[in-house]
N, C-alpha and C positions, 0 to 999 in steps of 0.2 A: 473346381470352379463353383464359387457360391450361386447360388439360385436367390436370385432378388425379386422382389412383389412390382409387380408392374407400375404399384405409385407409392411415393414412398418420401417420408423426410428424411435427412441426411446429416444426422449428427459427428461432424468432425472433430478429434480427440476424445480419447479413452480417459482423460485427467479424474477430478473430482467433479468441476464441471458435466462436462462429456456425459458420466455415468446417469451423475443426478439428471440431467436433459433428458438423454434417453429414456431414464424410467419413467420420468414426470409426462413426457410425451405419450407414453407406451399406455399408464394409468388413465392418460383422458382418452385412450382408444384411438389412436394417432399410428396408423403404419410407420415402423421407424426401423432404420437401416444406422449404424454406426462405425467408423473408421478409424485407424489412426495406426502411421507409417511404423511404428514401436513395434516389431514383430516380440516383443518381452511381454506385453501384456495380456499375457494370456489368464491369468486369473479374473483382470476385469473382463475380460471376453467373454468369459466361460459366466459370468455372472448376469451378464445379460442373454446370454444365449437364452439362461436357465428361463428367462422373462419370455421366448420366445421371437428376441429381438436377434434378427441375422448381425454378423458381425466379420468384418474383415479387419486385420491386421496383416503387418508386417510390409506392404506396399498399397500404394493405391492407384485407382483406375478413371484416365477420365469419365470414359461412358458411365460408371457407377457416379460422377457426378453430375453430366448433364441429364440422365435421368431423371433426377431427383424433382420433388414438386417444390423443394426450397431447403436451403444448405444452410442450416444452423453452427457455428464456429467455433469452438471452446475458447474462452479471451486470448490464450495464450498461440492461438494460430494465426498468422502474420495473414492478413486480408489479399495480401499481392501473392500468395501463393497461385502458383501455374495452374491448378485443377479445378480453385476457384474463380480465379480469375476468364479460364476460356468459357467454365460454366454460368458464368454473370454476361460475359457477354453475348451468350446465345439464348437471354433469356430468364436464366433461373436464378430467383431470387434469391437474396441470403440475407438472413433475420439472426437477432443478438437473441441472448437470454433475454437480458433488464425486458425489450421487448416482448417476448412472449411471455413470461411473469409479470409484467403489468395489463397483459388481457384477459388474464385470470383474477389479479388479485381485489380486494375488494379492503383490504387491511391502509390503515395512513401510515406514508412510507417519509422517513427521514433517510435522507442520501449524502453522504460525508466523500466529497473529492479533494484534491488537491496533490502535490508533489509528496509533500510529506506530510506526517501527523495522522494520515488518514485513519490509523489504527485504534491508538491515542484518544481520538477525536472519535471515533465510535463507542469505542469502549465506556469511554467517562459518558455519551449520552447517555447509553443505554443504565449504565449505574444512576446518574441522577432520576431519570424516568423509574426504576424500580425501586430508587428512597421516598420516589413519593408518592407509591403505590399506583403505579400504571405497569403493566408488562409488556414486553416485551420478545419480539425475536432479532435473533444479532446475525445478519449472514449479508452474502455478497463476496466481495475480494477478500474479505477479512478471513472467509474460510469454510463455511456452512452455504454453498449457494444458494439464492433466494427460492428458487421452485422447491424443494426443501420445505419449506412450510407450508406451501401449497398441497403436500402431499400428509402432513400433519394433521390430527383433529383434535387439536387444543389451539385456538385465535386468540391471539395477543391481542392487546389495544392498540400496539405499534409496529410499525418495523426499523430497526435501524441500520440501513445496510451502506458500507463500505463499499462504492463504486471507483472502480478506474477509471482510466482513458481508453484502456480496450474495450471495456464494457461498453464505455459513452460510443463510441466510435460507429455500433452499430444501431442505434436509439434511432426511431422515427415517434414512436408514442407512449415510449417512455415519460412517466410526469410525477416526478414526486412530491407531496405536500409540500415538505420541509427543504432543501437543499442546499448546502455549507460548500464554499470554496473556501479551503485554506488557505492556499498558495502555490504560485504555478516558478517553476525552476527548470534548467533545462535537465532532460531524461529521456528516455527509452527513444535517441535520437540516432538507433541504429534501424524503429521502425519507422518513423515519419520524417519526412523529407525536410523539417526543416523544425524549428525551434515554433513558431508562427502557426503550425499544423497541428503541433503538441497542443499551444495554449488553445486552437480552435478546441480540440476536442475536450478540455477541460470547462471551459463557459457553455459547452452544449448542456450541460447538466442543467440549465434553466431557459431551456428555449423553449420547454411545452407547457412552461408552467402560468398558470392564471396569478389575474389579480387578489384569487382567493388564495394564491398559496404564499410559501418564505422565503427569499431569498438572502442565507445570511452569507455576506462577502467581505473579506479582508481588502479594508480599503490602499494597503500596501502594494498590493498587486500591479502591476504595470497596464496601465490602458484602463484601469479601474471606470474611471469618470466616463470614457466613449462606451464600455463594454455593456455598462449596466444602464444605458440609455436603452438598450435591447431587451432588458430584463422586464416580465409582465405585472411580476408579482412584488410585493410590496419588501421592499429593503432593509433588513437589518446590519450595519455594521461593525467591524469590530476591526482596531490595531493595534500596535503598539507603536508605532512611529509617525499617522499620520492622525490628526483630531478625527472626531467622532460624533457625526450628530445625531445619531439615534442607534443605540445601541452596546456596545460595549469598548471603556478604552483600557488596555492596559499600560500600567503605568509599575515602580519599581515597591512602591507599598500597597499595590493591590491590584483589584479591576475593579472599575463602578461599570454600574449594567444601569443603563435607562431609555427605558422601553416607553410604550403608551402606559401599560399596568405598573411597572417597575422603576422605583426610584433605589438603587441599595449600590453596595460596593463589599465584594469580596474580601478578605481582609489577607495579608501576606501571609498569615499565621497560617491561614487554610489552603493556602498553597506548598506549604511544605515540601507534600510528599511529593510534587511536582518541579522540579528544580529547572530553570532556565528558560528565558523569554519565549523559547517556542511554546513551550507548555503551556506557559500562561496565555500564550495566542491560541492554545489546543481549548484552554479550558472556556473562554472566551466566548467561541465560535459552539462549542458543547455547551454552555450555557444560554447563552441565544438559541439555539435548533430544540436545547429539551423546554425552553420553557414556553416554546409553540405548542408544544406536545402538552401541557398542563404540567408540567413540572411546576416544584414549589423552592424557593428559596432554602427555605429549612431539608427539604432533598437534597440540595444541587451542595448546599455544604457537608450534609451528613455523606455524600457519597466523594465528595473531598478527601473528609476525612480518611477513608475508608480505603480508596483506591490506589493501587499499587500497577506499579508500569508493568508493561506486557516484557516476557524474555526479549533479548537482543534489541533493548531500541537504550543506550547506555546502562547498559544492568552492571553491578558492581557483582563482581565472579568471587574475587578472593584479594589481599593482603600479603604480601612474602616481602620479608625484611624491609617493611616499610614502602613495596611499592605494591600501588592500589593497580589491579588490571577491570577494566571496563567491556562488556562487549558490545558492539551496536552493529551487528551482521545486519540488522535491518536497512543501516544508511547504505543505498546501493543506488546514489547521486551525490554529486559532489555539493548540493545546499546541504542537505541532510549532516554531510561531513562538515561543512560549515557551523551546522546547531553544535553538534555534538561539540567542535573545541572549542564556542564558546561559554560549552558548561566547565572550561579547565581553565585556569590561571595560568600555568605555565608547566613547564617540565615534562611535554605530553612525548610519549613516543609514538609514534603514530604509525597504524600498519594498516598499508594502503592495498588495494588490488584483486584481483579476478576477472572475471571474463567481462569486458570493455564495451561500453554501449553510446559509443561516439559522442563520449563527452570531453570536453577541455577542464584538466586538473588546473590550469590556471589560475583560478579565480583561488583557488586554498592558498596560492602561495604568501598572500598578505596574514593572513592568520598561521600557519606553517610558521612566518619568521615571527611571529611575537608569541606562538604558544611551543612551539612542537622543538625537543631538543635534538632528534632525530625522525628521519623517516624511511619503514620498511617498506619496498613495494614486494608483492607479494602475487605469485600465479602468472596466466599471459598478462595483466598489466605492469610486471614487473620494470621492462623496458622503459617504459613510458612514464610509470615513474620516477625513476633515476633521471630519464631526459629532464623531467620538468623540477624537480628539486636539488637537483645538484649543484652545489652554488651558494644555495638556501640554505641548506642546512645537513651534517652526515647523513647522504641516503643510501642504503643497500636493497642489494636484491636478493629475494629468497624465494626455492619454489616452492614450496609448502607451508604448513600451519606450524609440524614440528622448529622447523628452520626462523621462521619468523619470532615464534614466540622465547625459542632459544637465544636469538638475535637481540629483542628488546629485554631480555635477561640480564645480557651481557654488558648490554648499553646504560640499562638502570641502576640509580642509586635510592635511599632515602627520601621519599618526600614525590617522586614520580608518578607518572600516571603512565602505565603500556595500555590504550585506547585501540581495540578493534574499529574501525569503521571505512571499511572500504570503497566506497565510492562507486564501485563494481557488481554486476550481478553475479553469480557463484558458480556461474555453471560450469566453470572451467574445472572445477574439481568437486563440488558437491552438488545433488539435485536441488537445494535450494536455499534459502538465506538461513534458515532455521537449524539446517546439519551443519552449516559453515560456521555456528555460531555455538552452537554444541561443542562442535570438537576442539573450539579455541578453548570452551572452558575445561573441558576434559584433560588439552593439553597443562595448561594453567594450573589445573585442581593435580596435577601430576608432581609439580612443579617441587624438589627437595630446598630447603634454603640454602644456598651454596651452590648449589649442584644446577645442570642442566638437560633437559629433558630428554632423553635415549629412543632412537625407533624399534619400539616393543613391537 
C-alpha cells in the first residue's frame, strides 16, 4: 500500500504527457502523485519515483482520486472515465495541460487545430518562422509537450504548438496569440457523443482570445459564417473553395496572400514539394499564422523550398515492377483518406482498417468508385469494410500488414498505386500510427519482384 502526502495533484497517465506533467509539476515545487492502470510501466515509474514523486501503477483507487487537490488527465484518458468522473463530482477539480502551461508561460504561442493537417500545418510554420530568423519551440500533439519548454533555459521568440480536441477539451484559460483551424471532419466519434461535440471542442481554440490576437480560419468549414461571429480576435482567412476577403485564396496556379501589410501570391512552382489541394490549404493557413509572428515572404518561400513532409502522411516507400506503394498511417479518419486519393488518379489499391472509431466509411465510396481498383480491409475493421465496399469495387479481408500487403501485390499491375491509409486508429495491432506505418514499409522494402512476402 503506497503511503500518499495528505495534499497532493494527481497526474493521470504515465504516456509522454503524464511524465513531462509530473516533472514540470514536481520542478515548480508542486506535491504530485501519478497513475496509470498499465501495470507495464514500470521504467516510467521508476523514473519518477527517482524524482521523489509517489507512483501507482497497474490499477487504480477511487480514494487516491477524490483525495486529490485537482486531477490533471494525459489527452489520451477519456474524461468520462468512472474515477474521474465520481471525483468531479464530489468536488475535485480536473485541469488540462494547455491550461497549466499557459499560467506559466510568458512565450507567444501559435496553435494549429483541425481534423487533419495539423502536423503539416505546424511543421511548415515553424520552418517559415526560422527562414526568417525568428526561433522557435515546436511541441504539443505533435510530440514534445508544451511544459517541456517551461522546464528549458534557452526561450524562443515563439511557440508553435499542435493542439487537439483532447487537449481543447480541458481549456478554461488557455489563449493563444495566433490560432489556425484547418478543418473539422467527423473523428474520434467513439469519445464524444455526437459529430456537434467534436466541432464544439475544435472552435474552443478561440474563445479566450482578444481582439489583440489571430484568428486564422478556413472559411470551408461548416457553420463558418455563425461560428466566427463568436470569435474576438481579428480574422484571417484562407480556402480553396469558398472566396476570400482577407487573407489567403488557394487556387490551382498558386495561393495569393492579401493581408493589411501583404499584397503577393505564392507561385505553383513553390509548391512543388507539396502535392494536392490539402497542402496547399496546409500552407495557406501556415502562411497566414507565421506571418503574425513576423515571418517574411522571402522565409515563407525559402522554407517552401526546403521542406519535406513528415513520415506516414503519403510518403512514397518504394517502386516494385512498376507499382509505387505510398504510406499514410497517419490518415486514421475517413477525410484524411479522402485527401490522400485525391493525390491518385486512378489505379489505387487501397488498404483500409484497424481499430474503428465510430466513423461511417461511406462517404469514401464516391471516390473508391472512380480511384481505387480494389480495396483491402485490414485488422478489426476488416468486416466493415467488406460491408461497405462490396459492390464497389474487389474488396477483401485480411488480418494483418503481411497479408494485406501480399494482397495488394497480387492485385497489382504496372502503373498502380498500393496506398496505406486506413481510416482507423492502430491500436488493434500496433501502439500507434507511426509502428503501423513502419512495418508497412518494412513489409514493402521486403518485397522480391515476383515473389511475395513470407512470415519471417
Amino acid at each position: 500500500m503506497l503511503n500518499f502526502p495528505d495534499t497532493y495533484e494527481l497526474v493521470v497517465g504515465l504516456g509522454v504527457c503524464g511524465i513531462s506533467m509530473a516533472r514540470f509539476l514536481n520542478s515548480r515545487g508542486h506535491c504530485v502523485v501519478a497513475t496509470d492502470i498499465d501495470g507495464t510501466k514500470t521504467r516510467e515509474a521508476a523514473s519518477l519515483k527517482e524524482l521523489g514523486i509517489p507512483v501507482r501503477i497497474g490499477s487504480h483507487g477511487q480514494k487516491m482520486f477524490d483525495k486529490a487537490s485537482v486531477i490533471i488527465p494525459s489527452p489520451g484518458i477519456p474524461l468520462d472515465m468512472p474515477f474521474i468522473r465520481s471525483a468531479k463530482a464530489k468536488g475535485v477539480p480536473v485541469k488540462g495541460e494547455l491550461d497549466i502551461f499557459a499560467l506559466y508561460n510568458t512565450t507567444p504561442v501559435i496553435a494549429i487545430t483541425g481534423t487533419n493537417g495539423k502536423t503539416t500545418t505546424t511543421e511548415l510554420v515553424a520552418a517559415m518562422l526560422e527562414a526568417s530568423g525568428i526561433s522557435c519551440f515546436v511541441g504539443g500533439n505533435i510530440g514534445t509537450p508544451l511544459v517541456e519548454y517551461l522546464m528549458q533555459d534557452s526561450p524562443k521568440d515563439v511557440i508553435v504548438a499542435e493542439v487537439s480536441s483532447f487537449q481543447l477539451d480541458l481549456t478554461d484559460i488557455f489563449r493563444p496569440d495566433t490560432a489556425a483551424l484547418l478543418n473539422i471532419a467527423e473523428d474520434h466519434l467513439d469519445r464524444y457523443p455526437d459529430f456537434a461535440a467534436y466541432a464544439d471542442s475544435k472552435w474552443s481554440v478561440f474563445k479566450n482570445m482578444t481582439a489583440l490576437d489571430t484568428a486564422v480560419v478556413n472559411t470551408s468549414i461548416k457553420e463558418f459564417s455563425t461560428r466566427t461571429k463568436a470569435i474576438c480576435a481579428g480574422i484571417l482567412e484562407f480556402s480553396s473553395a469558398c472566396p476570400v476577403t482577407r487573407g489567403a485564396g488557394v487556387h490551382k496556379t498558386g495561393i495569393d496572400i492579401r493581408t493589411q501589410k501583404i499584397n503577393d501570391t505564392l507561385a505553383a512552382d513553390t509548391l512543388a514539394r507539396l502535392p494536392g489541394i490539402h497542402n496547399r490549404e496546409n500552407v495557406a493557413a501556415a502562411a497566414l499564422a507565421a506571418l503574425t509572428c513576423g515571418a517574411t515572404m522571402a522565409g515563407i518561400r525559402q522554407a517552401l523550398n526546403e521542406f519535406t513532409l513528415s513520415d506516414h502522411r503519403i510518403a512514397f516507400v518504394r517502386e516494385v515492377d512498376g507499382v509505387r506503394f505510398y504510406n499514410d498511417s497517419k490518415a486514421t479518419n475517413v477525410d484524411a483518406v479522402l485527401r490522400a486519393l485525391e493525390s491518385f488518379e486512378s489505379n489505387v489499391v487501397l488498404i483500409l482498417g484497424g481499430r474503428e472509431k465510430g466513423l461511417d466509411f461511406a462517404p469514401l465510396v464516391p471516390e473508391v468508385k472512380a480511384r481505387s481498383k480494389a480495396v483491402i480491409g485490414m485488422g478489426e475493421a476488416a468486416g466493415h469494410v467488406m460491408e461497405t465496399f462490396e459492390g464497389i469495387c474487389p474488396a477483401y479481408a485480411c488480418p494483418d500488414m503481411i497479408c494485406a500487403v501480399n494482397k495488394a501485390v497480387s492485385l497489382s499491375e504496372k502503373g498502380d498505386v498500393v496506398l496505406l491509409s486506413p481510416a482507423c486508429a492502430s491500436f488493434d495491432l500496433y501502439a500507434n500510427y507511426q509502428e503501423r506505418g513502419k512495418d508497412f514499409s518494412r513489409v514493402v522494402n521486403a518485397i522480391i519482384p515476383g515473389e511475395t512476402v513470407g512470415h519471417g
